[in-house]
N, C-alpha and C positions, 0 to 999 in steps of 0.2 A: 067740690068734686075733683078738681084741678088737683088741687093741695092732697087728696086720699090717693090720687091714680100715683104721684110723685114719691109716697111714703111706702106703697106696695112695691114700686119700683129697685127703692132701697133698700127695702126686706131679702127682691127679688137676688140683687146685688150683694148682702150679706151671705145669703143659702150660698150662690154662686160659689165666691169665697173662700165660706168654712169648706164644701166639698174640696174645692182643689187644693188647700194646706193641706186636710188631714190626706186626700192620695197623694203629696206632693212626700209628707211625714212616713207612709205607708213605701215607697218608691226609696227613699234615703235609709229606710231598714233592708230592703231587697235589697239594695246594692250592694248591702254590706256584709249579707247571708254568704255562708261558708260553711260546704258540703266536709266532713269527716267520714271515715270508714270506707272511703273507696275502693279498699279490700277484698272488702266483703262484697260477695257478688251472687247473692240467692237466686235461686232459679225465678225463670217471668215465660209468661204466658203471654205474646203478642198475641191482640187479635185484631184480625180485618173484617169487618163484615163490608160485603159490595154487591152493587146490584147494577149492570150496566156499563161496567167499566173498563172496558177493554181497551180503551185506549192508553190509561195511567196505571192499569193495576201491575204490569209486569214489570215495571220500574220502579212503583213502589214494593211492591213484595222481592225485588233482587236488592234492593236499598235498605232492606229488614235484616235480608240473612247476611248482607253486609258487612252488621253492627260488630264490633269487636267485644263484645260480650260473650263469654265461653258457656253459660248454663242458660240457654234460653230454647222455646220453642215457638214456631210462628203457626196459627190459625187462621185459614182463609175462610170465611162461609161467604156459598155465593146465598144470595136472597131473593132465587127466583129471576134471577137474570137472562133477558132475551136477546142479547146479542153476543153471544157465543163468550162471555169473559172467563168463564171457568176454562175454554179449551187453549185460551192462551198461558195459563199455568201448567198446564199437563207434561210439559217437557221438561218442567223443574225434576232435576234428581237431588232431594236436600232430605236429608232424615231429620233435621227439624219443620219442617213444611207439611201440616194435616191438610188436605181440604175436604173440605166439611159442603154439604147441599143442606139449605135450609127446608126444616117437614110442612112447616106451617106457614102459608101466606097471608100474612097481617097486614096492615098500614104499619109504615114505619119499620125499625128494624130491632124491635124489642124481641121478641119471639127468637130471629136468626141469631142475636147476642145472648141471648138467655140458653140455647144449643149448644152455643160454642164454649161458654162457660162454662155451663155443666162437664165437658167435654173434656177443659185445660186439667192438667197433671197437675200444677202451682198454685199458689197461693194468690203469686203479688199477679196481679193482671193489670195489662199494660197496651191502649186502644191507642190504634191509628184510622186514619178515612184512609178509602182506597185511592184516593187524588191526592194524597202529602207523602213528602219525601222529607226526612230526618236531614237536620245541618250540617250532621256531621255524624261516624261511625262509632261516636261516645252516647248516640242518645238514650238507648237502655241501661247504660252505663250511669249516667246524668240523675238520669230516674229513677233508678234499683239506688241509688245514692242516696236520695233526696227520703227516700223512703225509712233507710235502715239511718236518718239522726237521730231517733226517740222510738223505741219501743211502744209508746202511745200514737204514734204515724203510722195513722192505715189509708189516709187518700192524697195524692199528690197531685195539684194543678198545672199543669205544663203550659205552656204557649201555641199557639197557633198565627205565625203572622200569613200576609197575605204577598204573595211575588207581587212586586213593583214592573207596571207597565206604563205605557205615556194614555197621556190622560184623564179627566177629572174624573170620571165616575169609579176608575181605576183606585185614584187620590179618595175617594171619600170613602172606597168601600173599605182602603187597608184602615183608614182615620175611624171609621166605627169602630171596627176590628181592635183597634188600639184600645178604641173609648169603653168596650165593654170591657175586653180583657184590666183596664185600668181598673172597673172598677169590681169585679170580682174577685181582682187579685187583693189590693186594698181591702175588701171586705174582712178577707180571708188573715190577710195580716192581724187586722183587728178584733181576731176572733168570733166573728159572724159569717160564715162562709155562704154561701148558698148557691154556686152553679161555679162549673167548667165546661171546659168544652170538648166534645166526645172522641175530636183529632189527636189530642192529646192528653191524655186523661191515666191516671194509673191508681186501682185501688185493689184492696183484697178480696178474695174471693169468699172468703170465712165473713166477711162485712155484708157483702151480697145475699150471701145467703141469710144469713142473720136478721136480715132485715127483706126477706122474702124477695129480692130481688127487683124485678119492674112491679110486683104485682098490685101497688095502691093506684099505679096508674098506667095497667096495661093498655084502660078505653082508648088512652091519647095520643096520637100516631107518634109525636116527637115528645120528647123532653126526656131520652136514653142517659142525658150524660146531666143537661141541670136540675130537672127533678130528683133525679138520682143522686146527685151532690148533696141537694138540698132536703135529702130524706136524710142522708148518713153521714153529711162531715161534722163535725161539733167544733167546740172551739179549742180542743183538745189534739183531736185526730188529724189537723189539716194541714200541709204545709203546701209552698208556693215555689217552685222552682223555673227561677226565671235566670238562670246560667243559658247560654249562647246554644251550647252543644246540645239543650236542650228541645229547644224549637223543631218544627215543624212546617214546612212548608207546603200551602199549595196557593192554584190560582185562583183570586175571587171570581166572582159574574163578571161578565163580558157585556152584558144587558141589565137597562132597569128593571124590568119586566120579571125578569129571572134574581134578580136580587133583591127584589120585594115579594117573590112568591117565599124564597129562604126564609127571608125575614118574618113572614108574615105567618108561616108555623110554626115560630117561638114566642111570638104574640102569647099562643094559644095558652102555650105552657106556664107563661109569668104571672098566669091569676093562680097560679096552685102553687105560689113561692110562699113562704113563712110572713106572717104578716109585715114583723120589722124590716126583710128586706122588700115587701111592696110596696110601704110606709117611704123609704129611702130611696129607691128606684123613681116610685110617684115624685118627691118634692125635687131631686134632683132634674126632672123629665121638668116638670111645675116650673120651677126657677128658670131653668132654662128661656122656656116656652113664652110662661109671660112676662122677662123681661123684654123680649123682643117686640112681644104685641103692646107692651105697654109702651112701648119707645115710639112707635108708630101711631098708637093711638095720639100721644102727647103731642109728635110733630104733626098732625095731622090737623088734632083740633083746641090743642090747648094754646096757651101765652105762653109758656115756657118759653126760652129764646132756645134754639137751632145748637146755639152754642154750648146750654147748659146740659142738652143733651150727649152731645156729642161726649163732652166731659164725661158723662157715664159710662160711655158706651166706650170710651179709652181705658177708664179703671177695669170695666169688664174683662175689656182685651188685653193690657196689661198686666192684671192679677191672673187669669188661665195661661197665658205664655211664659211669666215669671215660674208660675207653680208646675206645667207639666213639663218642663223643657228636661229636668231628668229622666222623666216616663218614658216620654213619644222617644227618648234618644235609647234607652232601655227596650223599647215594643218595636226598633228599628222601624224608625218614622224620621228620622231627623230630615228629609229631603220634604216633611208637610208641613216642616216649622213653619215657613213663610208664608203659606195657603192657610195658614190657621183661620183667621177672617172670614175668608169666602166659607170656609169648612165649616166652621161654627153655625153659620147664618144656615147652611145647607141640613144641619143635623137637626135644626128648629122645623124646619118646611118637613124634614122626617117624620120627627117627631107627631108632628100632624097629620097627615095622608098614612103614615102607615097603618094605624088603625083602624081609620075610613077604609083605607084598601084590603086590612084582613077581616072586615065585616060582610064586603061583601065577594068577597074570596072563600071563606068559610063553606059556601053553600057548593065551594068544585071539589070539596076534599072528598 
């Protein structure tokens, strides 16, 4: 039994491995991506949908019209918001600035995006949250880029990091953040795309509609931006723009509580992912998970010596710091390089409770 739990271990240690070369292989192509036709500058349709946000939206929507982008138009819809957020735009005088009131009150905010779309003049449509603020006044610039390399590029993955504060829950949330962006971008390299993220998100409107918009899964309060990927990027249509100017910024959860409720409505969404990326997501989450349990179980009750474990648990650590240290410096992390350790260990105890917590979370939506 000893000898089976030791060989699983090793398997666990291989998955480990291959994942972080091929992101490490996926990460040394991004860096090396180089945007052409900066010229050209097609018109975009920002849009915001927000619902509640009066505290971030005036700052984000003054950081839109910003942008040094000369053919753009910006989209507010509010979605039913009860703390006065619409009346703090009202003093905007911008003849690119619509705002828009959502007709239909749904869960989630498919319905208020599905409005404003309809609504947009343009083609290339181009989504922010109402809590992020662009790097810098090239970001539609960045994006309307990223889009016009190939005539076959109708969706563009953007970045969303998280502001750094002091902290560990601070540290773990921007380190998810990293770890998913890692590996959707990755995917997306390797021509399997299957999610972005709705803060930063650019695709056509002609693709939208084409493929009927939300509608295979309006039931589902979330999944606006990675169902949505995962309905319409191919391996064709997709590129990853991961240039500086391009990002996005907001702030993560300030509470556990509140960053496992987030978390725990995209749960919902990654059973209706394509099977190869649940296949990949699973063994990836699998690896992870039970090499840790298998390391515990060993020191706990096996003969192994303390020592030969440890050795594994060094290659582990070793091999993921060797292979993402271009990523995390890429996904502006390099200040989690050294927490890597604790971070890892912490994404396994995620990994577990989160589930548990959106089973029985499920029944407050």
């Amino acid at each position: 039994m000893e000898n089976i739990l030791i060989i699983i271990l090793t398997i666990c240690l291989i998955i480990i491995a291959t994942f972080w070369f091929l992101f490490y292989k996926a990460f040394v192509l991004l860096s090396k991506t180089e945007f052409t036709n900066k010229d050209v500058q097609p018109f975009v349709s920002v849009i915001v949908c927000y619902k509640n946000a009066e505290h971030h939206l005036p700052t984000t929507i003054q950081s839109i019209l910003n942008q040094q982008y000369p053919t753009f138009e910006l989209i507010a819809i509010d979605d039913f918001s009860i703390d006065g957020s619409s009346d703090t735009l009202k003093h905007i005088n911008d003849d690119r600035l619509t705002l828009l009131t959502a007709v239909k009150d749904t869960p989630g905010k498919k319905s208020a995006l599905t409005q404003a779309i309809l609504h947009s003049k343009n083609d290339l449509l181009l989504f922010i949250d109402a809590d992020c603020i662009p790097a810098s006044t090239n970001w539609i610039t960045s994006m309307a880029s990223a889009m016009m390399q190939s005539t076959e590029t109708e969706v563009v993955l953007g970045y969303g990091p998280m502001n750094k504060t002091q902290g560990w829950l601070n540290a773990f949330v921007r380190y998810e953040t990293i770890l998913t962006a890692l590996q959707y971008m990755s995917y997306a390299v390797f021509r399997i795309p299957y999610m972005g993220v709705g803060r930063n998100l650019m695709y056509k409107k002609s693709l939208f509609l084409q493929h009927n918009g939300f509608k295979s899964h309006e039931n589902i309060a979330s999944g606006d931006d990675d169902l949505m990927i995962s309905k319409i990027a191919t391996e064709k249509n997709t590129i990853v723009n991961l240039k500086p100017e391009s990002f996005v910024y907001s702030d993560g959860k300030n509470n556990l509580l509140s960053f496992f409720n987030q978390k725990s409505r995209h749960v919902t969404t990654s059973v209706h992912y394509n099977n190869i990326h649940k296949i990949l997501l699973f063994m990836f989450a699998f690896a992870q998970l039970g090499f840790y349990l298998l390391f515990v179980l060993l020191l706990a009750f096996g003969n192994i010596s303390p020592l030969s474990l440890v050795l594994f648990l060094s290659i582990k650590w070793s091999v993921q710091m060797t292979f993402q240290q271009k990523a995390i410096k890429l996904l502006i992390g390099e200040d989690l390089y050294w927490r890597f350790p604790l971070l890892d260990v912490g994404m396994v105890i995620y990994y577990m409770t989160l589930p548990i917590y959106s089973f029985f979370r499920k029944g407050e939506w």
